[in-house]
OpenMM code with the backbone's topology and positions (N, CA, C; nanometers):
from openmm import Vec3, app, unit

residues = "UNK UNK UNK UNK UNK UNK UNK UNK UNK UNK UNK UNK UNK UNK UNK UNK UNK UNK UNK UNK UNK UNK UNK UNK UNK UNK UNK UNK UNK UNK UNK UNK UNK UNK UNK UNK UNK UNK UNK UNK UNK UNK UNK UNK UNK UNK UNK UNK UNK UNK UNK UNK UNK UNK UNK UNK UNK UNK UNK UNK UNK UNK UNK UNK UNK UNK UNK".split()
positions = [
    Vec3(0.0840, -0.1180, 0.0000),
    Vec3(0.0000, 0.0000, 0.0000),
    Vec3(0.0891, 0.1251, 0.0000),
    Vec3(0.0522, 0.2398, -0.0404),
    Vec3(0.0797, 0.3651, -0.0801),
    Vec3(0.0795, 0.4649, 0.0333),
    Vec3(0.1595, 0.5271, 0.0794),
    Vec3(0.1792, 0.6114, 0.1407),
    Vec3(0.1064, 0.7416, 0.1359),
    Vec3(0.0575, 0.8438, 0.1141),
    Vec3(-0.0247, 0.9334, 0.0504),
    Vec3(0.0780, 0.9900, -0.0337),
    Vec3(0.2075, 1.0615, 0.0419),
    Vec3(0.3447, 1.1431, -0.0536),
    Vec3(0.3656, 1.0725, -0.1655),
    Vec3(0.3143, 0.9063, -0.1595),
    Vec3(0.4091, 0.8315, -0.3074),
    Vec3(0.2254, 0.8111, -0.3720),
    Vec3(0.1405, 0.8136, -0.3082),
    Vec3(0.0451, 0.8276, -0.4512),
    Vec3(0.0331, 0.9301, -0.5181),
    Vec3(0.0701, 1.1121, -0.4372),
    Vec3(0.0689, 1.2117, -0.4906),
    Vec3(0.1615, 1.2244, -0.6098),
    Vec3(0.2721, 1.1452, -0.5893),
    Vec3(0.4230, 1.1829, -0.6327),
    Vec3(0.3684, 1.0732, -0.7838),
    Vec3(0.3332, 0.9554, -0.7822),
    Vec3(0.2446, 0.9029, -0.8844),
    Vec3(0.1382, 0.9615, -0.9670),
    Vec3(0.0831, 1.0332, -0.8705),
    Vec3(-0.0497, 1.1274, -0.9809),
    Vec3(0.0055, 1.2235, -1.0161),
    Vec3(0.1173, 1.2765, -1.0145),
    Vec3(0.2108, 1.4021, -1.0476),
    Vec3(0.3218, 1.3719, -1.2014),
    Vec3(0.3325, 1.2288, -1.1488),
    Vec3(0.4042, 1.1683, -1.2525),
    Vec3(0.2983, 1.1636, -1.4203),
    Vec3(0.1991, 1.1201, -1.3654),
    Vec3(0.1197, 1.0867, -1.4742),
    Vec3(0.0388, 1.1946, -1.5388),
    Vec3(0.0522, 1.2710, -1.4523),
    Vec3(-0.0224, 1.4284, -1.4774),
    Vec3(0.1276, 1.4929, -1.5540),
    Vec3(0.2303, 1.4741, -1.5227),
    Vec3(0.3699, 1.5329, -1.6032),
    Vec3(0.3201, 1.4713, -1.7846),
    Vec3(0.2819, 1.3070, -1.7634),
    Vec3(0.3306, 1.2772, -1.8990),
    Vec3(0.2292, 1.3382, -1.9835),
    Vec3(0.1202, 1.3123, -1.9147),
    Vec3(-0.0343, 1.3569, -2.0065),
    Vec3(0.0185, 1.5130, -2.0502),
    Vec3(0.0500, 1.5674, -1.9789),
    Vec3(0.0802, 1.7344, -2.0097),
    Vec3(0.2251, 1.7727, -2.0567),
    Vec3(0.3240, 1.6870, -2.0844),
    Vec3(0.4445, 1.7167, -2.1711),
    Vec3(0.4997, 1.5715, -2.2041),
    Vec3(0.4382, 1.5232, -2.2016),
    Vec3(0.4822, 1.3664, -2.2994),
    Vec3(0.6063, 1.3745, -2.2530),
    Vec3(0.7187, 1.3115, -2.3785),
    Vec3(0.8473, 1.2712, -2.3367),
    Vec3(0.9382, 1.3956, -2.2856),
    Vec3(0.8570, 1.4756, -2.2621),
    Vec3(0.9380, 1.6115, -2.1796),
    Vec3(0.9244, 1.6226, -2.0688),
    Vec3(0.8261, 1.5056, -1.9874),
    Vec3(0.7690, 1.5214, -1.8331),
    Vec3(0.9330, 1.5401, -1.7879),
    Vec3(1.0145, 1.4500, -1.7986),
    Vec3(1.1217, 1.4197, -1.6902),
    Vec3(1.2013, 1.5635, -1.6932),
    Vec3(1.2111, 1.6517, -1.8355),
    Vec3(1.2757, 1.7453, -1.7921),
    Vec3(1.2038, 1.8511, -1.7711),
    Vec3(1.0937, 1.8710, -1.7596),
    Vec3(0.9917, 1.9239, -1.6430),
    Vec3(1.0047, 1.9423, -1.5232),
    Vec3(1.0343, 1.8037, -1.4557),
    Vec3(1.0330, 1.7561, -1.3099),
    Vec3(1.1949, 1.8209, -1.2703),
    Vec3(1.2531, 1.7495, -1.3379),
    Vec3(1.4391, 1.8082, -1.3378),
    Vec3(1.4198, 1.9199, -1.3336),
    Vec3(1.3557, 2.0420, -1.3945),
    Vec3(1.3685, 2.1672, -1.3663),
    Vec3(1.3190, 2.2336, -1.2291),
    Vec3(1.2227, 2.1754, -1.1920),
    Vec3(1.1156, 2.1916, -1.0899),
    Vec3(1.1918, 2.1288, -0.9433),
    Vec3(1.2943, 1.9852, -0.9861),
    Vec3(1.3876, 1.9712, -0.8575),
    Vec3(1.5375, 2.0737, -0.8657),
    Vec3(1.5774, 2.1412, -0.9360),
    Vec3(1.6454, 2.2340, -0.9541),
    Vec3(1.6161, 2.3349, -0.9018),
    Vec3(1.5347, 2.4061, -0.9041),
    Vec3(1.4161, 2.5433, -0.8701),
    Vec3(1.4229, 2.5136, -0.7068),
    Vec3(1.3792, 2.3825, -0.6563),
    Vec3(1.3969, 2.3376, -0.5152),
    Vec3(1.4788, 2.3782, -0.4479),
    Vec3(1.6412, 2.3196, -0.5142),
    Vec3(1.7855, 2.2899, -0.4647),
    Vec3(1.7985, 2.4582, -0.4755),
    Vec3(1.7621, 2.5270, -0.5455),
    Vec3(1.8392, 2.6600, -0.5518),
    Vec3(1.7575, 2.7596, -0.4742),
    Vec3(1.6033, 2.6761, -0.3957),
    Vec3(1.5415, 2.7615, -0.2995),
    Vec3(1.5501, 2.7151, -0.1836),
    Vec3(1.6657, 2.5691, -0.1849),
    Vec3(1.7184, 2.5193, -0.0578),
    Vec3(1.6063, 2.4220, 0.0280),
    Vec3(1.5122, 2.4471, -0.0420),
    Vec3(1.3977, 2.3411, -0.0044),
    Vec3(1.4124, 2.1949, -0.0309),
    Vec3(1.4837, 2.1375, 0.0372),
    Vec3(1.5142, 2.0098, 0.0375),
    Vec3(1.3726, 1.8994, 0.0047),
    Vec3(1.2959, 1.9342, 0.0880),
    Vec3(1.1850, 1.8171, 0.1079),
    Vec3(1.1167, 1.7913, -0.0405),
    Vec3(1.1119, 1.9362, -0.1006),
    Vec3(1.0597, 1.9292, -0.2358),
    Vec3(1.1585, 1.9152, -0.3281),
    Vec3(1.2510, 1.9016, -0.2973),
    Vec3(1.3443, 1.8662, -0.3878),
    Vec3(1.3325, 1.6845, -0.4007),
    Vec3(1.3519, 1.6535, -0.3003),
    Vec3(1.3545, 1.5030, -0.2648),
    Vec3(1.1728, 1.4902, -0.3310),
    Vec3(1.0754, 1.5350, -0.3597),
    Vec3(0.9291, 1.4648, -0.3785),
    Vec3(0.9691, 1.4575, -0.5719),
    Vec3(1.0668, 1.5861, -0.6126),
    Vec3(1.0957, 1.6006, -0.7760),
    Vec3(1.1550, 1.4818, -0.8318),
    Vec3(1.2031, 1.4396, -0.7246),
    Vec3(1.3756, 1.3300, -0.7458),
    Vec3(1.3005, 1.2126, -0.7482),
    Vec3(1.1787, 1.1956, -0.6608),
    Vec3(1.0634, 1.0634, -0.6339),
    Vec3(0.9851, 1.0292, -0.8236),
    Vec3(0.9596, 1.1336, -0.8319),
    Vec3(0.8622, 1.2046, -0.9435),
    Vec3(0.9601, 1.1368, -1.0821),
    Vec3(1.0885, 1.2015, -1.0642),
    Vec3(1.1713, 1.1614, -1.1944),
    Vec3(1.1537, 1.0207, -1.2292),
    Vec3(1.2159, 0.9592, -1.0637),
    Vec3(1.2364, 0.8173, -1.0572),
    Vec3(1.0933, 0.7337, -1.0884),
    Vec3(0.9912, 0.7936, -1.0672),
    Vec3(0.8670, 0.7355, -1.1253),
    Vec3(0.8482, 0.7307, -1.2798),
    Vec3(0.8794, 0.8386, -1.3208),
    Vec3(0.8670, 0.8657, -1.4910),
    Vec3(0.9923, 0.8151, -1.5219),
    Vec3(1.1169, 0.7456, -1.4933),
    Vec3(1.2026, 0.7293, -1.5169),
    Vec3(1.1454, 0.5648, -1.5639),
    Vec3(1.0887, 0.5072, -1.4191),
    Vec3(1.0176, 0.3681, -1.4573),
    Vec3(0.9105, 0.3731, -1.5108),
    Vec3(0.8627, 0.4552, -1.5556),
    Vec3(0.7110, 0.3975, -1.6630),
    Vec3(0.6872, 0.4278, -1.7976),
    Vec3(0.6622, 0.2799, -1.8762),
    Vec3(0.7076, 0.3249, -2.0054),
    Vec3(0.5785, 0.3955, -2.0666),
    Vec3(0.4860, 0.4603, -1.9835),
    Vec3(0.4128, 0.5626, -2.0097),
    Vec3(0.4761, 0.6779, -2.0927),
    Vec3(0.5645, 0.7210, -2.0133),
    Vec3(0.6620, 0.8224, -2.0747),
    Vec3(0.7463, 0.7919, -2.1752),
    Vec3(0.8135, 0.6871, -2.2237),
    Vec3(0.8979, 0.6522, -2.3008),
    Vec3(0.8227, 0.6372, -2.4283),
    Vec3(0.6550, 0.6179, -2.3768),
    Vec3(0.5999, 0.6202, -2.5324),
    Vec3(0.5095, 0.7351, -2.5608),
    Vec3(0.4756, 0.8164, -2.4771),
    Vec3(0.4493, 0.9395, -2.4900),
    Vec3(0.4506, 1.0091, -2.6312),
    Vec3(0.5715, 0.9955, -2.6559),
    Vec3(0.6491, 1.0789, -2.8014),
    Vec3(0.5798, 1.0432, -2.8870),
    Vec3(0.5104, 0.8917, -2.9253),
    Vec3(0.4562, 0.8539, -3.0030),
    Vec3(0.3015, 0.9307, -3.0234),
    Vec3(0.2229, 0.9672, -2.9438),
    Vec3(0.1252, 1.0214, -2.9332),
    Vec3(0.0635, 1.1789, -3.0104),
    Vec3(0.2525, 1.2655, -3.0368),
    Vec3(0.2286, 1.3307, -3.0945),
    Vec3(0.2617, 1.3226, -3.2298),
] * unit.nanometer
topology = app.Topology()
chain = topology.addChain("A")
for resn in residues:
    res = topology.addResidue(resn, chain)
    for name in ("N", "CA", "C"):
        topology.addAtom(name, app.Element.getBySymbol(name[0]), res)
């Protein structure tokens, strides 16, 4: 079972691909960047969750195809 932070961090993922296809991940990468440089760790660490989600789902990897 799901934690609430890792189903959010899942519906965030899937809400990335629907709304920038094979660009979600550098979406998220920008958005954990933006974090690190506002020193906000915790949200940095939910971006890094987020990547690693779109990193594993070949949701995203086929994305590209869609457009």
């Amino acid at each position: 079972m799901f934690d609430e932070n890792e189903r959010l961090a899942i519906q965030e993922a899937h809400w990335l691909i629907d709304e920038f296809g094979v660009e979600a991940p550098l979406y998220a990468a920008m958005r954990a960047e933006k974090a690190i440089e506002q020193k906000d760790l915790a949200r940095c660490a939910r971006w890094k969750r987020i990547l690693e989600i779109l990193d594993e789902s070949p949701a995203a990897k086929s994305a590209g195809s869609k457009y």
